[in-house]
Residue, then its C-alpha position, 0 to 999 in steps of 0.5 A: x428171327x432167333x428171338x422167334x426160335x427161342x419162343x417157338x422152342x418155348x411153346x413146344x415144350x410147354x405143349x408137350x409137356x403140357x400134353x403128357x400131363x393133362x393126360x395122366x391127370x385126366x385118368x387119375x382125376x377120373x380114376x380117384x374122383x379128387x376135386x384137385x385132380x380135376x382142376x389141374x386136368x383141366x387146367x393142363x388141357x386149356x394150358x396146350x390149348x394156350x400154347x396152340x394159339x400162341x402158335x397161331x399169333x407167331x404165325x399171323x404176326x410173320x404176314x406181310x405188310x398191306x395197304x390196310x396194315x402198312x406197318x405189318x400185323x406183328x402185333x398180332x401175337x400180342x392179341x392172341x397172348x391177351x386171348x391165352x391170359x383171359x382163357x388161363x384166368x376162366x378156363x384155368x382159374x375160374x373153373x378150379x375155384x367153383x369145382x372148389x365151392x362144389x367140393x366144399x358143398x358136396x365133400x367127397x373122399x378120393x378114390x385110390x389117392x396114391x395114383x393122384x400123388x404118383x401123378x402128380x410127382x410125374x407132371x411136378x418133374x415133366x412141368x420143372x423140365x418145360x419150365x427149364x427149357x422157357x428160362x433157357x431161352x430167357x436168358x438169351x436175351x434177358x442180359x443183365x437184368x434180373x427175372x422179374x426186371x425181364x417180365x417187366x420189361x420184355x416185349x416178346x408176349x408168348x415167353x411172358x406167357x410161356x413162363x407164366x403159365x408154367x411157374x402157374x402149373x408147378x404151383x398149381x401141381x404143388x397145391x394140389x399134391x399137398x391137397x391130395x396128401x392132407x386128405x390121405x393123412x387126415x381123412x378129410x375131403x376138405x383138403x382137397x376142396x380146399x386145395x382146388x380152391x387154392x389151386x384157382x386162386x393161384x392161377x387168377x392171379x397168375x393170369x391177371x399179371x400175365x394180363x396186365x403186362x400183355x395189355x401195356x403191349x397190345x396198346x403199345x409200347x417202345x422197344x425194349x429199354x436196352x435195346x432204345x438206349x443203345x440205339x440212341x448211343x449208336x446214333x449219337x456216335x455217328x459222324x454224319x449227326x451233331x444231335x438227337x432231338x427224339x428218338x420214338x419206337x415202336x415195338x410190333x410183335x419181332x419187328x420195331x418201327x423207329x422215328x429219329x428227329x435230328x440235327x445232321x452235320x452240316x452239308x453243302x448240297x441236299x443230295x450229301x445230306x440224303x445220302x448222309x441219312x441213307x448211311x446211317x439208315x443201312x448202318x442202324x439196320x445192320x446193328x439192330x436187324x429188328x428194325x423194319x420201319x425207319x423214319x428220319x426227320x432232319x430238323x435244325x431245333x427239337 
């Protein structure tokens, strides 16, 4: 649950930020008539639509169990991440990189350029603070591992795509408040075509990273490394198992399934066996709560 939090807290200030500044890019992009201007506006706009679906994959992946989806629908968060990484590549990307072509056929210099720059400079701080508040929560559980080791490795898709999305918006702002200033420096519009164009690449690539690590989850993957390879020394230690033949999980939005093939300390009767099984059950929900389906199967060989 706190995991959840740390996400829900992540998408807010990513969609207020995202929010106060598609806003203020809207009117300068309209008010100066700047390409780059443009495609940060509409970029921002498809950024708080992003956010409010993943809000809407948390919510669905929190329904209960059916006979339909017996192991819940927690992957549900990772289809709508997949939807906000194809809406961040066509809607963000894509259409930056044609307003950039139409720019380049058709140059035209902004209008009043110095809103645009006191704009941008404004969304570059609001965009650095929602930024702030995704690593925040980030660190919570990235542990000891680095920044890039966490992207590869986490399973919660929306902070994948929380984060994503801004380090995209803040290079985006960059390019294009560099965009904006070449133009005024030399006069020429190309800058800010150009700048549009970048602007698109830098947001397809973004989103195809974004893609790749959503899909590895939508089909599905273990638990986090960390957390598997605590579970197996947990269940190693345990008096009532001699060996662990296999240890299978499955990581489903907040939630894992567990599957153990094991060789039990020998027992007399099969109710001690049973009950031996019971105990380390209840123990390993209690040290890893984000177990909700667990599976053993006790076995004399692997």
């Amino acid at each position: 649950m706190s995991h959840e939090n740390g996400s829900i807290k992540a998408i807010m200030y990513a969609l207020g930020a995202n929010f106060g500044i598609a806003l203020a890019k809207g009117f300068a992009a309209w008010y100066t008539k700047s390409g780059a201007m443009l495609a940060e506006t509409i970029h921002s706009f498809a950024d708080c639509a992003n956010q409010l679906l993943l809000l809407v994959g948390l919510r669905r992946a929190k329904l209960p169990a059916t006979e339909d989806h017996p192991l819940g629908y927690g992957k549900a968060i990772y289809f709508w991440s997949f939807i906000v990484a194809l809406m961040l590549f066509s809607m963000g990307g894509m259409f930056s990189v044609y307003e950039g072509v139409h720019k380049l056929m058709h140059p035209e210099m902004p209008e009043s350029p110095w809103i645009a720059v006191g704009v941008l400079a404004v969304s570059i701080l609001l965009e650095l603070g929602s930024l702030k508040g995704a690593i925040t929560e980030v660190r919570k559980i990235q542990g000891r591992r680095t920044f890039l080791e966490w992207f590869r490795q986490s399973r919660q898709s929306e902070l994948i795509v929380v984060v994503g999305e801004d380090l995209a918006a803040l290079l985006g702002l960059t390019l294009a408040l560099a965009a904006v200033l070449g133009t005024i420096i030399t006069g020429n519009p190309l800058f800010d075509a150009l700048g549009t164009i970048a602007i698109g690449v830098v947001l397809v690539l973004i989103a195809v990273v974004v893609g790749i690590e959503v899909k590895s989850l939508l089909i599905g993957e273990s638990g986090d490394p960390e957390t598997v390879s605590a579970m197996r020394s947990f269940l190693t230690a345990r008096p009532e198992i001699a060996e662990v033949y296999s240890l299978i999980t499955l990581q489903l939005g907040n939630e894992l399934m567990v599957s153990a093939k094991i060789r039990m300390k020998e027992t007399v009767a099969a109710l001690a066996l049973i009950e031996d099984m019971n105990r380390v059950e209840t123990e390993l929900r209690i040290n890893f709560p984000q177990v909700r389906w667990a599976f053993f199967e006790p076995d004399v060989r692997d």
